[in-house]
Structures are given as C-alpha cells and as structure tokens.
Short mmCIF file of the C-alpha atoms (twelve columns), coordinates in Angstrom:
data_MODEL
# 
_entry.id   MODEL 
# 
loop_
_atom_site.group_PDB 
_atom_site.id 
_atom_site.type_symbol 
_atom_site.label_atom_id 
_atom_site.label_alt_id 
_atom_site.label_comp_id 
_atom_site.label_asym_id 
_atom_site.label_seq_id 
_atom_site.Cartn_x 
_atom_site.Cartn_y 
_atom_site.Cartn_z 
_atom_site.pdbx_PDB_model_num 
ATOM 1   C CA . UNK A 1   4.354   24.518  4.098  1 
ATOM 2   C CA . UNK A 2   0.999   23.045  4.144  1 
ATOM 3   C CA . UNK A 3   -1.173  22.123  6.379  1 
ATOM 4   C CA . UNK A 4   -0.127  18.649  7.420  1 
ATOM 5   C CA . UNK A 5   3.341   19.979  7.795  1 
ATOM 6   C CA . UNK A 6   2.377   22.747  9.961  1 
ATOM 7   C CA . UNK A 7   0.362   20.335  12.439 1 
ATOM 8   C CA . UNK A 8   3.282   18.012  12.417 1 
ATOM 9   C CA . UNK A 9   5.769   20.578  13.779 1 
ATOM 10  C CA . UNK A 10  3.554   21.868  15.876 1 
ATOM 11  C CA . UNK A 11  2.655   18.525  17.352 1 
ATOM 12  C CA . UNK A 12  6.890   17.850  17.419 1 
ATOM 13  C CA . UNK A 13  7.516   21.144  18.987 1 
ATOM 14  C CA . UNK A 14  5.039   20.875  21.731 1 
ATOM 15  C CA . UNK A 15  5.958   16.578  22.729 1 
ATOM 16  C CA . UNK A 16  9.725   18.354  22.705 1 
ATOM 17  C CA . UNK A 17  8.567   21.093  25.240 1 
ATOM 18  C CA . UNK A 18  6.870   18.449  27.368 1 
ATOM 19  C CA . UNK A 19  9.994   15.988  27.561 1 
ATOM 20  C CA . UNK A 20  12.129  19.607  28.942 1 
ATOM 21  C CA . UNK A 21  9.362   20.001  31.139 1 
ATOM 22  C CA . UNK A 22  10.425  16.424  33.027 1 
ATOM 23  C CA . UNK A 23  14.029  17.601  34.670 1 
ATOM 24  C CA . UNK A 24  11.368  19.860  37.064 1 
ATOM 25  C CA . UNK A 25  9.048   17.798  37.352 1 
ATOM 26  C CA . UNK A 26  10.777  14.729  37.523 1 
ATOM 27  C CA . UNK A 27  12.714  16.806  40.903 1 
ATOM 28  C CA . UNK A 28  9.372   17.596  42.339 1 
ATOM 29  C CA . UNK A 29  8.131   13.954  42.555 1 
ATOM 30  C CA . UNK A 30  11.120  13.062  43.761 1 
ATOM 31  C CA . UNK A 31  10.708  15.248  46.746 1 
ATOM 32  C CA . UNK A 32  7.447   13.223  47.313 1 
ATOM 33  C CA . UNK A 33  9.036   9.952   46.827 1 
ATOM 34  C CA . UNK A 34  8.420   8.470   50.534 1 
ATOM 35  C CA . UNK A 35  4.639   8.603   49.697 1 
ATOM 36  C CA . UNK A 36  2.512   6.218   46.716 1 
ATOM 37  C CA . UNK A 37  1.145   9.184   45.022 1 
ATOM 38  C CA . UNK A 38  4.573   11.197  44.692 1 
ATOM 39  C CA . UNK A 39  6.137   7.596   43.393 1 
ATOM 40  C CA . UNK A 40  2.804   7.115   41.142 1 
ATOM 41  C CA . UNK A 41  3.404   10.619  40.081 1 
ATOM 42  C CA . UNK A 42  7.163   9.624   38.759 1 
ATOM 43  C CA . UNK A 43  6.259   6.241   37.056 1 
ATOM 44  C CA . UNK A 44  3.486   8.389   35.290 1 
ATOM 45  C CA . UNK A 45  5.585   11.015  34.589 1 
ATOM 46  C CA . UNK A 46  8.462   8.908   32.749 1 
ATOM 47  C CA . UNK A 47  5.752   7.264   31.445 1 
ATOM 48  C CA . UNK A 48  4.613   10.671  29.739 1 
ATOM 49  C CA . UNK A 49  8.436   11.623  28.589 1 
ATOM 50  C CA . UNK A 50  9.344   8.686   26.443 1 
ATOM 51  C CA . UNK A 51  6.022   8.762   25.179 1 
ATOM 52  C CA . UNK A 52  5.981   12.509  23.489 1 
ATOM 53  C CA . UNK A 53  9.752   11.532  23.246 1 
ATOM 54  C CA . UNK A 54  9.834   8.336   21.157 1 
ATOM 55  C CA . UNK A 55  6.602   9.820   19.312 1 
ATOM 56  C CA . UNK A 56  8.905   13.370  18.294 1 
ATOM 57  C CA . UNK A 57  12.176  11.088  17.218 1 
ATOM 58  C CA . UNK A 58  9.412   9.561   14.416 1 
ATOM 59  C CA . UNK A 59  10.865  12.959  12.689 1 
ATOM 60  C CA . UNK A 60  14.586  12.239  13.140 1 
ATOM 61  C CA . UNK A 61  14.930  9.393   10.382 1 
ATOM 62  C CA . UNK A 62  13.036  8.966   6.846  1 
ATOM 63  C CA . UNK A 63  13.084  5.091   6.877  1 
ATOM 64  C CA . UNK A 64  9.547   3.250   7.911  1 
ATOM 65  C CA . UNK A 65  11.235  0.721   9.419  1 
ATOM 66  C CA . UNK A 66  13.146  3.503   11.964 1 
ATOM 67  C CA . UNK A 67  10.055  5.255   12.790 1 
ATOM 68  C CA . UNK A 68  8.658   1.949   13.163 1 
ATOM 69  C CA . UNK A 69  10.890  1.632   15.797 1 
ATOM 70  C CA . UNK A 70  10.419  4.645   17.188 1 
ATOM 71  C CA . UNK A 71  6.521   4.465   17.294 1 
ATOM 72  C CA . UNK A 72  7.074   1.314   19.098 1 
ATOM 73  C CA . UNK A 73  8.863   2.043   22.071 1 
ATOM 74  C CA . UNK A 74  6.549   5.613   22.069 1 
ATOM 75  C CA . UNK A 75  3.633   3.028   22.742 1 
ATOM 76  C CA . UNK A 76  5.948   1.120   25.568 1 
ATOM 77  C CA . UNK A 77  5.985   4.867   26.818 1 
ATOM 78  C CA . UNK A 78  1.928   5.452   26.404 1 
ATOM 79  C CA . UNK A 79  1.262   2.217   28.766 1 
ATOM 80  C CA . UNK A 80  3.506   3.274   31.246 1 
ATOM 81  C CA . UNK A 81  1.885   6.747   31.465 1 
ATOM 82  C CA . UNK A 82  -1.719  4.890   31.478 1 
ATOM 83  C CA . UNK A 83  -0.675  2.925   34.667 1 
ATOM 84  C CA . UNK A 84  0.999   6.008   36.719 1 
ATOM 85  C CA . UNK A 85  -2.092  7.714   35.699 1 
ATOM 86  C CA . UNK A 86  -4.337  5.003   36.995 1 
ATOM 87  C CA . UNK A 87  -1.778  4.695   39.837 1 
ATOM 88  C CA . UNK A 88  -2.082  8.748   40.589 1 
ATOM 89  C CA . UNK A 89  -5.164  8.851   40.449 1 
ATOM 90  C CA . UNK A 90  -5.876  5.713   42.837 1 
ATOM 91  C CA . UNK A 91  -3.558  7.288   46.015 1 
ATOM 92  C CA . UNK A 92  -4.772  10.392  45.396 1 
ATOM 93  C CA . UNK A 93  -5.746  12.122  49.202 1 
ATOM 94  C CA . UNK A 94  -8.926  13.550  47.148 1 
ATOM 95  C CA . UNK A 95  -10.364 10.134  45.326 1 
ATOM 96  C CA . UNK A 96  -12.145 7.619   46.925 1 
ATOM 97  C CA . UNK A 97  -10.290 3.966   47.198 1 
ATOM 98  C CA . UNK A 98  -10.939 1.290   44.926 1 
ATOM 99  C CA . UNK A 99  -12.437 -1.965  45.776 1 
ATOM 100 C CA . UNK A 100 -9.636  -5.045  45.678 1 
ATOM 101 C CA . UNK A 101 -6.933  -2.528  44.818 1 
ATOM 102 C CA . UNK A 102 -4.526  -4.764  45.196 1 
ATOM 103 C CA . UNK A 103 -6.613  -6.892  42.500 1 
ATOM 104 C CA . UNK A 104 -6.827  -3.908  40.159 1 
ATOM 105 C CA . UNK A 105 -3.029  -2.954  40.302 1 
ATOM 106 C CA . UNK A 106 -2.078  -6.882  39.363 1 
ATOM 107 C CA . UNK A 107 -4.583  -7.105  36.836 1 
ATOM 108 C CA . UNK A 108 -3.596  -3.590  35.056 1 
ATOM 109 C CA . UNK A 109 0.217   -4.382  35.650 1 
ATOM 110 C CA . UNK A 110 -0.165  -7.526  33.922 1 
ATOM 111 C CA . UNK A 111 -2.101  -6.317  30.865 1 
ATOM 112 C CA . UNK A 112 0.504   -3.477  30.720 1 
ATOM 113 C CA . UNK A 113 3.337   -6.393  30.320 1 
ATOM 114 C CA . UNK A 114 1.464   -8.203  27.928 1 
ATOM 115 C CA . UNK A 115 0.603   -5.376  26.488 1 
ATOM 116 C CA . UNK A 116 4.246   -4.120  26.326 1 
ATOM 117 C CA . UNK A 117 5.902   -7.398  25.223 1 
ATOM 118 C CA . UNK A 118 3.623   -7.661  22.422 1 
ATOM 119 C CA . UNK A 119 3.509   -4.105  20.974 1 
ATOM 120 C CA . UNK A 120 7.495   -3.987  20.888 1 
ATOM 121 C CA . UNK A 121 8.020   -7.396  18.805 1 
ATOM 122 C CA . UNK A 122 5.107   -6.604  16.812 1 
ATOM 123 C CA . UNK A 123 7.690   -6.584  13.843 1 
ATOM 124 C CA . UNK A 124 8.154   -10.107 14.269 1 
ATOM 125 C CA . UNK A 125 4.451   -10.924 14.210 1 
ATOM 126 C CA . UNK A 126 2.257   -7.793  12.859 1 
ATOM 127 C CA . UNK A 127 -0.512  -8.680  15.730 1 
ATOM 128 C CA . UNK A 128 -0.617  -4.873  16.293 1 
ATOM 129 C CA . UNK A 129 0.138   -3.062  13.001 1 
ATOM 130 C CA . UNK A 130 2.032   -3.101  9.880  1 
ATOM 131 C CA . UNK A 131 4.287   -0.093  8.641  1 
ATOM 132 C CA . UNK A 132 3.566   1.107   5.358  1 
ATOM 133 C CA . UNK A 133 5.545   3.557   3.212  1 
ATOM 134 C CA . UNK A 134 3.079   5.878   2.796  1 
ATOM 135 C CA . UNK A 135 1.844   7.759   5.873  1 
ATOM 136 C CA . UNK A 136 -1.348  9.459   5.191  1 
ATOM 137 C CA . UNK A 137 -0.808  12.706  6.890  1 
ATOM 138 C CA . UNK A 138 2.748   13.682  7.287  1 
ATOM 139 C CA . UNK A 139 6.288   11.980  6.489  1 
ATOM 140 C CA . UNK A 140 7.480   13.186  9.258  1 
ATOM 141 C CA . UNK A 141 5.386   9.992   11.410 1 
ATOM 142 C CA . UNK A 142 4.831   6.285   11.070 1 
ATOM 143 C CA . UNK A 143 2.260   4.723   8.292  1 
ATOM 144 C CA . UNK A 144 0.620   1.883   9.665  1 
ATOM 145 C CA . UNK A 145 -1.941  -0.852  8.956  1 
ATOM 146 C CA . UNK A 146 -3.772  -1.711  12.529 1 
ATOM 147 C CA . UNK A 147 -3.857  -5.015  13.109 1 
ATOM 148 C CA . UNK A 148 -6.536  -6.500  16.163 1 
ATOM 149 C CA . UNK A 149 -3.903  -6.130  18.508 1 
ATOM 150 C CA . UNK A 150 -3.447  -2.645  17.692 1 
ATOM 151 C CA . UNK A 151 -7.511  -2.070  18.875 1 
ATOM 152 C CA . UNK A 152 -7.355  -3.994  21.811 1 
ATOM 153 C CA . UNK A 153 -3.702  -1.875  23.015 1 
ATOM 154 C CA . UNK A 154 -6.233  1.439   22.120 1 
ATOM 155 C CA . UNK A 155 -9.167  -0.249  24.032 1 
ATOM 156 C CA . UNK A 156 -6.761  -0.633  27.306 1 
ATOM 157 C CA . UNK A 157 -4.989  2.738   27.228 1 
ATOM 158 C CA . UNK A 158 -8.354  4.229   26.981 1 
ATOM 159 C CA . UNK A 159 -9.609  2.624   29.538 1 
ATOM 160 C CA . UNK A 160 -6.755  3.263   31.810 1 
ATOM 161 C CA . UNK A 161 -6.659  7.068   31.354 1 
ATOM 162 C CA . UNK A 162 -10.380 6.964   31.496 1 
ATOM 163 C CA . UNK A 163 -10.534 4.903   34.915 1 
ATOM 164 C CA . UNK A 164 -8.259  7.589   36.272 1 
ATOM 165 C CA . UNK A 165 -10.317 10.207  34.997 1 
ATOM 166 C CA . UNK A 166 -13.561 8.696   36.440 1 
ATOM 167 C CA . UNK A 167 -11.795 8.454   39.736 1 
ATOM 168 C CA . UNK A 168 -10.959 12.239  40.241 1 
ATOM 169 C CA . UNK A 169 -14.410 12.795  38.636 1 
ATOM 170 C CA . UNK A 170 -16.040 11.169  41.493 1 
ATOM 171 C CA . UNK A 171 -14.010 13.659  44.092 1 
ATOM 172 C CA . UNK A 172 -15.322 16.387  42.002 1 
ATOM 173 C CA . UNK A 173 -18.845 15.508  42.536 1 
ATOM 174 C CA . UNK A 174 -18.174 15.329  46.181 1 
ATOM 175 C CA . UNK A 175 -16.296 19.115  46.359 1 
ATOM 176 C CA . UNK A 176 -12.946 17.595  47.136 1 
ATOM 177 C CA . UNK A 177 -10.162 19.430  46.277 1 
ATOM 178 C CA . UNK A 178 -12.543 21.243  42.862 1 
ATOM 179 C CA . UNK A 179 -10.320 23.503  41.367 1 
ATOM 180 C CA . UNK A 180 -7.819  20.409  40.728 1 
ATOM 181 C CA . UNK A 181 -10.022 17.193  40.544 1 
ATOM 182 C CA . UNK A 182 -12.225 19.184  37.909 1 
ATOM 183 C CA . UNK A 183 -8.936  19.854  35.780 1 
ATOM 184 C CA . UNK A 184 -7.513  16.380  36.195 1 
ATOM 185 C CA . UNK A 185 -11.018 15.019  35.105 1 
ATOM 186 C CA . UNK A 186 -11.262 17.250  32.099 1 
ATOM 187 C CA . UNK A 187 -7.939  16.781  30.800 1 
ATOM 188 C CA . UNK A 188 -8.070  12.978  31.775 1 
ATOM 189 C CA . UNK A 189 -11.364 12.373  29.473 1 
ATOM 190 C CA . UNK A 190 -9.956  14.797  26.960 1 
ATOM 191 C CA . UNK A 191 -6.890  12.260  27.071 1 
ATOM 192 C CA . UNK A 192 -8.757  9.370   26.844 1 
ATOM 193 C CA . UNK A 193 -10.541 10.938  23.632 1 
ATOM 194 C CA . UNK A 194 -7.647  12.012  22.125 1 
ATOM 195 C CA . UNK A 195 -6.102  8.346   22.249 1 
ATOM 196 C CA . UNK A 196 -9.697  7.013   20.865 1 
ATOM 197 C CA . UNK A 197 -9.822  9.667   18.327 1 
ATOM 198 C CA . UNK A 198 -6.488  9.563   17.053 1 
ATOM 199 C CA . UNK A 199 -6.021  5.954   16.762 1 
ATOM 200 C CA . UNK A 200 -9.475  5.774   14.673 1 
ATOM 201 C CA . UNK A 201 -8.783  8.760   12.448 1 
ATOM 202 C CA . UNK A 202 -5.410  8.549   12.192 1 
ATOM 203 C CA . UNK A 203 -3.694  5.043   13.012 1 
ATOM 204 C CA . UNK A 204 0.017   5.300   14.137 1 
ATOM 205 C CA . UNK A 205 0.193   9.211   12.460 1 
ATOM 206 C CA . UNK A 206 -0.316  12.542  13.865 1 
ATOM 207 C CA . UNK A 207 -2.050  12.587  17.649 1 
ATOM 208 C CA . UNK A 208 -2.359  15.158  20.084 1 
ATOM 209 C CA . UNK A 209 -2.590  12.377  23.060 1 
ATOM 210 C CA . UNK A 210 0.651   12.369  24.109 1 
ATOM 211 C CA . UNK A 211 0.903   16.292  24.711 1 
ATOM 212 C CA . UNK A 212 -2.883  15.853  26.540 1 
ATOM 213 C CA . UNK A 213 -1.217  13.649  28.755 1 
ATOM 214 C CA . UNK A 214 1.238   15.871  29.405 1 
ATOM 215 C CA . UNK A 215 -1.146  18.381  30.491 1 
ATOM 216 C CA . UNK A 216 -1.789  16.342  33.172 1 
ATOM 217 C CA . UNK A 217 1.713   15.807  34.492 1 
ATOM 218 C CA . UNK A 218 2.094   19.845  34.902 1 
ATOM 219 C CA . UNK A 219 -1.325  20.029  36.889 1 
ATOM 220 C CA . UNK A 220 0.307   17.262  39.195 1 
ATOM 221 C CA . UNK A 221 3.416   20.185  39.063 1 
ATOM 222 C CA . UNK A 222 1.544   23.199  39.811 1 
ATOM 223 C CA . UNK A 223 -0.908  21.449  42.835 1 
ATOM 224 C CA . UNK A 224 2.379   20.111  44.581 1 
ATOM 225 C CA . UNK A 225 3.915   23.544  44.156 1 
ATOM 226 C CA . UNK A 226 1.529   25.350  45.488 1 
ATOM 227 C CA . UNK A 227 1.464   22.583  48.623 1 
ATOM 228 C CA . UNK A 228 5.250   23.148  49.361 1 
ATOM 229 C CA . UNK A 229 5.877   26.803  48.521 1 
ATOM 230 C CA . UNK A 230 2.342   28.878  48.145 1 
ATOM 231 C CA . UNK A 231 4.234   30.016  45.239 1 
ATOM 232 C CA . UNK A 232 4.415   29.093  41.583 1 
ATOM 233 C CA . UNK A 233 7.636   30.139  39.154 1 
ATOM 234 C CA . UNK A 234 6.095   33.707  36.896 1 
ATOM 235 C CA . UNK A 235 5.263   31.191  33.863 1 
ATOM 236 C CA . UNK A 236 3.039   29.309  35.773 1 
ATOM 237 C CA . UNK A 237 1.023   31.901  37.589 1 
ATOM 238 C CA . UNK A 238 -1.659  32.602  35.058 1 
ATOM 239 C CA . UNK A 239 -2.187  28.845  35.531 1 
ATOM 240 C CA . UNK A 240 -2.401  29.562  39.377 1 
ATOM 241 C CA . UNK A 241 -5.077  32.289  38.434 1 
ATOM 242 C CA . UNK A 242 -6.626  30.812  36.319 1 
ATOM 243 C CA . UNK A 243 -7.053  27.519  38.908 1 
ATOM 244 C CA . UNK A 244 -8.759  29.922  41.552 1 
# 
C-alpha cells in the first residue's frame, strides 16, 4: 500500500466515523430544537453528514462518472454545513449579533441555492468542473478539471466557515465562554484552510475538510453535554480535560 492509498483510507475511515457520530448528535440537537442555535446546530450537523458521507461513497464505485455523482451531492452537503455553521455561530449566547441579520441570512441562503443548483447539474454545463479519468492522488476519489464556478463555490464556503469562525473569535477576545469559543475558532479557521488548501492542491481529490468540519459538530456535542448533564460519556472525557 502506498502512500496515497494509506491517506485515502484513512481519510474514508475517519468521514465514516463522523457520519456514526450523527445518530448522537443528531438526538442532542434535537433536544435543543425549541431554540435557533439547537435548530442551527441540526441543519449544520446534516450538513456535515452527507458531506463526509457523499465524499466516503467516492470509494464505493470505480466509474468517474459515479464518483462524479457522488462528489456532487458531497458539495450539496459542504454548503449546507457552511450555512448551519454560519447559522451556529450567529445565535450563539457567546457571539456578538450581526448587523442586518436578517440581510445576511437571505443573502447567504440565496448564494447557498444558487450555489447548490449549479454545482449538482454541473454535468450538464461543466461551469464548476469536469471529471477526468485520471485522479491524481488516489482512485479511490473524483479527478476533476475546476472550472470558474468551481473557485467561486471554494471562495463562498470559505468564506462561510470563516465568517463563523471570525464570529466566535470575537467572543474569545472578549473572555466569553474561552475554553469553547477558542476551540470553535481554531477548528473553524483550520476548516476554512483546509477547504482553501485542498481545493488548490488537490481539486475534487483527497481533503481533510470535511472531517475538520466535523470536529466542530462534536465540540457543539461535548459543550451541550456538559450544559445538560455535567457529565460526558468515558470517550469523551479526555476531551472534557483537555477543554479545562
């Protein structure tokens, strides 16, 4: 096994653990459903699971035009997880509110439809990418030739996870809430770079963003556990520890 095969299970194995990881998570927001965050929380959250979902079932067929497929709706999933994270971090209790919210949330909701529509026919006009037979890196994931719409979808889902980031980065400065802002704004940024990163280096191929992203979705875990039961399940307590 060499290298690129190596990274490429790894990278399967750990979007596979994430999209287990929703069934708990998934019941925890839903216990928070009567408030914004806890329904922000769930949108981002799906968002995150057919994301690491769509990008692991790359692996399931060897035909381009499958994974095609499957790296498509992957990137439906990556916008969706951008807006609940943008959506988290806005109605956060610990980050400050954003001027014309209401403005924001339109405009982002209607570059994530445009975004959405055009990304998933992108077979019918290449605006976004081409699949090639070839994938530089690993068979196991999708070839592609990024088109201008493909750099303007990576310019926006940077920017969302970024925006969020910035937000909790802001109630860091202020001492709200550190020990959680300061992770949500380091793995937010670390997101964001991963997305910018990978889609330079790497176009459509092997990409740690969607497992960064769903780093964030188990801090959003762990903080509302530790808000309903002081207690975290014995897995999670070296995170707890480690938080303090």
């Amino acid at each position: 096994m060499d290298l690129g095969q190596l990274l490429s299970v790894l990278l399967i194995a750990g979007a596979g653990l994430i999209v287990l990881t929703t069934y708990p998570y998934f019941a925890t927001g839903i216990a928070y459903r009567d408030r914004d965050n806890g329904l922000s929380y769930i949108l981002f959250l799906m968002g995150v699971a057919v994301w690491n979902g769509l990008f692991a079932a790359q692996a399931l067929d060897p035909r381009p035009i499958v994974k095609g497929f499957f790296f498509s709706i992957a990137t439906l999933g990556a916008i969706l997880a951008g807006l609940g994270w943008v959506l988290f971090a806005s109605t956060a209790s610990s980050t400050p509110l954003l001027g014309r919210r209401r403005l924001a949330y339109r405009t982002a909701a209607l570059l994530a439809g445009i975004d959405i529509t055009l990304a998933i026919t992108t077979p019918t006009h290449s605006l976004y990418w081409t699949v090639t037979d070839d994938p530089p890196v690993s068979l196991a994931f999708t070839g592609i030739i990024p088109n201008v719409g493909f750099w303007l979808h990576t310019a926006f889902l940077t920017a969302l996870f970024g925006t969020g980031a910035t937000l909790f980065a802001f109630a860091w400065l202020d001492g709200t809430d550190v020990a959680y802002t300061r992770l949500y704004t380091l793995s937010g940024f670390a997101t964001a770079a991963a997305i910018l990163g990978s889609s330079v280096l790497l176009p459509g191929t092997t990409s740690i963003a969607p497992l960064a992203a769903g780093s964030l979705t188990t801090i959003g875990w762990i903080q509302a556990q530790q808000k309903r039961y002081l207690r975290l399940p014995r897995p999670y307590r070296w995170l707890s520890d480690f938080l303090r």
